[in-house]
TORFI-893134 format. One record per residue (C-alpha): residue in one letter; x, y, z; residue number from 1. Coordinates in steps of 0.2 Angstrom, whole numbers. Last residue first. Example, Ala and Ser with C-alpha at 12.3 -4.5 7.8 and 13.67 -1.06 7.14 Angstrom:
BEGIN
<r><aa>S</aa><px>68</px><py>-5</py><pz>36</pz><i>2</i></r>
<r><aa>A</aa><px>62</px><py>-22</py><pz>39</pz><i>1</i></r>
//
This chain:
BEGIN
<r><aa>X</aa><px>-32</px><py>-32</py><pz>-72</pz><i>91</i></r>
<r><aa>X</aa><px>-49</px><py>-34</py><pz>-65</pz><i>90</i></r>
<r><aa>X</aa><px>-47</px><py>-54</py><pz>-67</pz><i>89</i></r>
<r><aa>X</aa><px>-34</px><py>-57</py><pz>-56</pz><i>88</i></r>
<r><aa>X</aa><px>-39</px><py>-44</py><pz>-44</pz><i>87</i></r>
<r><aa>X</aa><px>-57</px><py>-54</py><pz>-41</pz><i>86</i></r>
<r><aa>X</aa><px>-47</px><py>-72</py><pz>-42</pz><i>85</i></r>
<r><aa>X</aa><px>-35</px><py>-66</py><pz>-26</pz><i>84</i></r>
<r><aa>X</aa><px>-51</px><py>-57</py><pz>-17</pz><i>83</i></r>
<r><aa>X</aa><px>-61</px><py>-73</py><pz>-22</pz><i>82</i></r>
<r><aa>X</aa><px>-45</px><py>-85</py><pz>-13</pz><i>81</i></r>
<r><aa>X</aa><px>-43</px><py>-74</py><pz>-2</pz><i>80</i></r>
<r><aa>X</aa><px>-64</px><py>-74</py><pz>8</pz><i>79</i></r>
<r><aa>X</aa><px>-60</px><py>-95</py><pz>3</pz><i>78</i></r>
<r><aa>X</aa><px>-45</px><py>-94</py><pz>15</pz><i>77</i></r>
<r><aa>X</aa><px>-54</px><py>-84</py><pz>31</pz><i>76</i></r>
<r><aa>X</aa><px>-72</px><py>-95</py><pz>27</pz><i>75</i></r>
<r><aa>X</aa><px>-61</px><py>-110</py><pz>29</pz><i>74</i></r>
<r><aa>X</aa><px>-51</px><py>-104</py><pz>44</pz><i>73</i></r>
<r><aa>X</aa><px>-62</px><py>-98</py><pz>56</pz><i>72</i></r>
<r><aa>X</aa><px>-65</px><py>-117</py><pz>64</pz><i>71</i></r>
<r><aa>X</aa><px>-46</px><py>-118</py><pz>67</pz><i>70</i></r>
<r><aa>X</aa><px>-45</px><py>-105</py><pz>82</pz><i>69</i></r>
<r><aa>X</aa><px>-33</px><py>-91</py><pz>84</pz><i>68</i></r>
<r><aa>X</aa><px>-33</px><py>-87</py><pz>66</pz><i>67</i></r>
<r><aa>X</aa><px>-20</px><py>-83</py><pz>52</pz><i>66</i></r>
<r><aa>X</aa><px>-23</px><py>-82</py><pz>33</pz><i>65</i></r>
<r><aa>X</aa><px>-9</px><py>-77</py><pz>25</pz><i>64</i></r>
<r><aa>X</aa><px>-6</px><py>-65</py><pz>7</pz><i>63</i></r>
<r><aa>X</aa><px>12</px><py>-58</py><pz>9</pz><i>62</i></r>
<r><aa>X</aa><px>17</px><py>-55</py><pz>-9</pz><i>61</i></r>
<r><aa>X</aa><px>-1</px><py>-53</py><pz>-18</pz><i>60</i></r>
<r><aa>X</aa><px>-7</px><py>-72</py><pz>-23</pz><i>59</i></r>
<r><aa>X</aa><px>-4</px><py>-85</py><pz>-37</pz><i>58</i></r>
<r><aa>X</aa><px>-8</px><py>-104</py><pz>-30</pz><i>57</i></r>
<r><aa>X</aa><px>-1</px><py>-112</py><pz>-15</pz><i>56</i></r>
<r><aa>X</aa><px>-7</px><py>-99</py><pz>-4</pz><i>55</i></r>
<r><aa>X</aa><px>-1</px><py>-99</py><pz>15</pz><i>54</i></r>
<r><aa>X</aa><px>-9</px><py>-102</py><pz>32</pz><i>53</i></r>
<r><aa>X</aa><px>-8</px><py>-98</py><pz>49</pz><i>52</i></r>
<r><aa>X</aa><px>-14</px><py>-108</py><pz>63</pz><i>51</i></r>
<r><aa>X</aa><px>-9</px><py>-97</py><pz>77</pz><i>50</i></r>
<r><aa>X</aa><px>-3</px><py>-103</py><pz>96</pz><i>49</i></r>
<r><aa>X</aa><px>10</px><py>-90</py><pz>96</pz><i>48</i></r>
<r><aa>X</aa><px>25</px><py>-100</py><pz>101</pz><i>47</i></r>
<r><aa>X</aa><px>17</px><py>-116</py><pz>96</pz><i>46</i></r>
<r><aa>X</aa><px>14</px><py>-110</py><pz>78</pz><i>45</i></r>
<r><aa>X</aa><px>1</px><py>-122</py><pz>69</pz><i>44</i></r>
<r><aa>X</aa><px>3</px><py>-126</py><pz>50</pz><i>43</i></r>
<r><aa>X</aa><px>-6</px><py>-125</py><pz>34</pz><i>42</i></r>
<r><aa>X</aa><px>-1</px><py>-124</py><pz>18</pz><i>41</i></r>
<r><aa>X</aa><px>-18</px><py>-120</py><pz>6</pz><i>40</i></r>
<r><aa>X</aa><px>-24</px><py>-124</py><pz>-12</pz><i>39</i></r>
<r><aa>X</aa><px>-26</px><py>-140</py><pz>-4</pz><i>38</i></r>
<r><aa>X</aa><px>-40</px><py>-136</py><pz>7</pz><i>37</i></r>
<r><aa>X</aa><px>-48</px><py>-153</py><pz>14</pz><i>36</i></r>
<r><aa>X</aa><px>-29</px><py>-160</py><pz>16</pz><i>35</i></r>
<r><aa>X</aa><px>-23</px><py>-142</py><pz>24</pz><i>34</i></r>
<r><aa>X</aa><px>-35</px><py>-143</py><pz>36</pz><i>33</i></r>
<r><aa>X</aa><px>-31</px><py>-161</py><pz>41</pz><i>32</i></r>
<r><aa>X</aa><px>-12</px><py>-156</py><pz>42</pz><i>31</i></r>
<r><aa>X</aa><px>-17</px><py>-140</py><pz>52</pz><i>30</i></r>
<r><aa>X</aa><px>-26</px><py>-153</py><pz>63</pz><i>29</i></r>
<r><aa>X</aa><px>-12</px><py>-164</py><pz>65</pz><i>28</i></r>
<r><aa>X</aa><px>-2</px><py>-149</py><pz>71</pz><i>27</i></r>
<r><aa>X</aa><px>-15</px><py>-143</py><pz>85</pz><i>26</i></r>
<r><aa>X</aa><px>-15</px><py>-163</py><pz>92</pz><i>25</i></r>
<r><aa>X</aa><px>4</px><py>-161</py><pz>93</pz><i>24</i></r>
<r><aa>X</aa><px>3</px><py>-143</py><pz>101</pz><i>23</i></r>
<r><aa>X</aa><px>-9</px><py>-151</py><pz>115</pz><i>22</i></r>
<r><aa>X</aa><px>3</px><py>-161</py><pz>120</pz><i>21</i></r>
<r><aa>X</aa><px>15</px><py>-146</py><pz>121</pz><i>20</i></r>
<r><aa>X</aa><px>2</px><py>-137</py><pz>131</pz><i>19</i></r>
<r><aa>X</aa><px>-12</px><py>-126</py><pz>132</pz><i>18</i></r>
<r><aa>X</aa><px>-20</px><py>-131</py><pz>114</pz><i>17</i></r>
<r><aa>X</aa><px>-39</px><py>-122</py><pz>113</pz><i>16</i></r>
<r><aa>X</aa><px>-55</px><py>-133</py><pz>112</pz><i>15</i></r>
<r><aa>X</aa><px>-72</px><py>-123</py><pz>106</pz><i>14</i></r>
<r><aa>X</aa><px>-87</px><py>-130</py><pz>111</pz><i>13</i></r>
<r><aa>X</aa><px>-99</px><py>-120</py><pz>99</pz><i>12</i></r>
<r><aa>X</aa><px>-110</px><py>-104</py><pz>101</pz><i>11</i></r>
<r><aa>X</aa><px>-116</px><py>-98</py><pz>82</pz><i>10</i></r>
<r><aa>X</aa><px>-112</px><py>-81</py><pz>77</pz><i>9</i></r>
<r><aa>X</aa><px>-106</px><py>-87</py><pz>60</pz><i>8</i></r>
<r><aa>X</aa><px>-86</px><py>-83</py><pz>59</pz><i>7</i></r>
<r><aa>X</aa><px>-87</px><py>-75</py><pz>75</pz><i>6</i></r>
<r><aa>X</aa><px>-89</px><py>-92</py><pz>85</pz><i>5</i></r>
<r><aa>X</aa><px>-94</px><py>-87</py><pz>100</pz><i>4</i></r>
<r><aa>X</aa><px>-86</px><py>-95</py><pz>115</pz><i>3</i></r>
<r><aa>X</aa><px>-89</px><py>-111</py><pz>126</pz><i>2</i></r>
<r><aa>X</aa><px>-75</px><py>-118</py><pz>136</pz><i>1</i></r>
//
């Protein structure tokens, strides 16, 4: 299926997890997320079919990053990662 990828307006093949196979493959791509971000957990809900992910360094309570499809999530995390260092350094 071909869909917009809102992040930079660019049409790219986009794969999304319909089944539990497909929850496996979702899960190892969290943990190759979270490889190439470490500042970030990362994990894959197979109930909502969200990749949402959690700061491991100093953030407002309740700072996630969730999105539908993986490819949004670097520009997502590093978009809370500025705000977080902006509000640190403005108090």
């Amino acid at each position: 299926m071909s869909q917009a990828n809102p992040e930079t307006n660019d049409c790219a093949q986009m794969t999304w997890p319909t089944g539990p196979a497909d929850d496996h493959e979702a899960r190892e791509l969290a943990q190759r997320i979270e490889h190439e971000h470490p500042r970030w957990i990362v994990v894959f809900g197979p109930f909502t079919k969200q990749f949402i992910c959690f700061p491991r360094f100093a953030a407002a309570p309740g700072t996630v990053v969730v999105a539908l499809y993986p490819g949004a999530l670097p520009a997502r995390m590093k978009y809370a990662e500025r705000m977080c260092h902006l509000r640190k350094h403005e108090a």
